[in-house]
Structures are given as structure tokens and as C-alpha cells.
N, C-alpha and C positions, 0 to 999 in steps of 0.2 A: 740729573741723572736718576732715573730712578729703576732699583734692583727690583724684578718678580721672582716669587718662591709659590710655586705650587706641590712644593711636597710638605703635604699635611695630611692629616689621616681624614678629615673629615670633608675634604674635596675642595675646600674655599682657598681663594687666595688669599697670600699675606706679601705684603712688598713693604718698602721702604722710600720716600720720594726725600732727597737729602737736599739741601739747602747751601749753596755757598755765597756770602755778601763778602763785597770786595769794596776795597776804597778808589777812591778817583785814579788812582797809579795801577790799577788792577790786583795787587796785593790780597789774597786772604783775611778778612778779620776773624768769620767766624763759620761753624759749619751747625748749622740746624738737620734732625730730620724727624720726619713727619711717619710715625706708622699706619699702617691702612691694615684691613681686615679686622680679627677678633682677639689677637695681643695687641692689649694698651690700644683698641681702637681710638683715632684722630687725636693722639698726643703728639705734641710736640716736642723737641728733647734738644740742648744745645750739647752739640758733640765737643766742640773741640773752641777754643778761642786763642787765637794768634797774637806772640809774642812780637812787639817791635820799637828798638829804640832808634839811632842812624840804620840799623840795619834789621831782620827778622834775626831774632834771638831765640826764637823756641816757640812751645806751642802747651797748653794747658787742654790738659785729656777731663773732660767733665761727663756727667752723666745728670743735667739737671734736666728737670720733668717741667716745661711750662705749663702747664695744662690747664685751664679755668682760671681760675683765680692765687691755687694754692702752686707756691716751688717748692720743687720736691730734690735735693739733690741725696741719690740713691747710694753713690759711691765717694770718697773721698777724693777729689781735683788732684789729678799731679799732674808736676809741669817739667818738660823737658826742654835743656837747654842746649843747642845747638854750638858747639866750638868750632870753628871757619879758621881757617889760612885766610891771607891778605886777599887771594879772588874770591872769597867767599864760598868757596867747595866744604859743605860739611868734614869734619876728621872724625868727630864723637861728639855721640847725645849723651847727658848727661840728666838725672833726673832729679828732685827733690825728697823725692823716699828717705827715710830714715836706711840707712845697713850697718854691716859691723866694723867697726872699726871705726877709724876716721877719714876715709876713703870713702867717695862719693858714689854712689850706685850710676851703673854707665850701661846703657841700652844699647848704644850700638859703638 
């Protein structure tokens, strides 16, 4: 899949070409994407890494930088946890964040 963006001030393009590997069952592992143009030209970036035990349990939001040699992870990983009913229909995401109380921070 890959996004174009030509609204930039300076005429050039900037896209995004994203990355999905999947296991032999076709399942999600992980999503890369690659930027093109003049931000972060030809880095590479892992977006997201997929949670799974008997079943997909969540998914882990990262922002790390492969880029050359050095990783670079820009943001802190939080992972959201997926609660299912028996057919497996998401009810609520749940996420790892620290909030107040003792009540778990819930995304959707």
C-alpha cells in the first residue's frame, strides 16, 4: 500500500510505502514503513507488532527507527489489549498506560 502526499510547500513529493509480514496462516506479525522524499529520507520504521497467544490478543504501537546500523525508538511502545466474547468480536481495547486510579486506560 503505498500513501502519496503532494501538499508540500516546496513541490517535492513525500509518501509512505508500508510494510505488512504475515505468518503462514496469513495473520499479521508486524507492519514496517519506509519514508520516501526529504523527511527521514529512506528510513525504515517498525509500526506496530502483533500480539498472539491461541488467539490475536492485541497489538503493540511502536515507533522504532531501523535505520543504518543505530535503533532508534522515538516514542515509548504501548500495547493494547483486545477483550473478545467466545466468537472472537472485539468488546474493548484496553491499553498498558499508566491512569488514575486503579482502573485500566480503555481505547475503545
Amino acid at each position: 500500500m503505498v500513501s502519496l502526499n503532494k501538499n508540500t510547500t516546496d513541490g517535492t513529493d513525500k509518501f509512505v510505502t508500508t510494510y505488512y509480514v504475515r505468518d503462514p496462516q496469513g495473520n499479521v506479525l508486524a507492519v514496517y514503513e519506509h519514508k520516501h522524499g526529504d523527511f527521514d529520507n529512506g528510513t525504515f520504521t517498525l509500526a506496530e507488532q502483533h500480539l498472539y497467544g491461541a488467539l490475536r490478543l492485541g497489538m503493540k504501537k511502536r515507533n522504532l527507527s531501523l535505520s543504518g546500523s543505530a535503533v532508534n525508538e522515538s516514542t515509548t511502545p504501548v500495547t493494547h489489549y483486545e477483550l473478545t466474547n467466545h466468537l472472537g468480536n472485539v468488546l474493548a481495547v484496553i491499553s498498558d498506560e499508566p491512569s488514575d486510579g486503579a482502573q485500566p486506560t480503555i481505547i475503545k
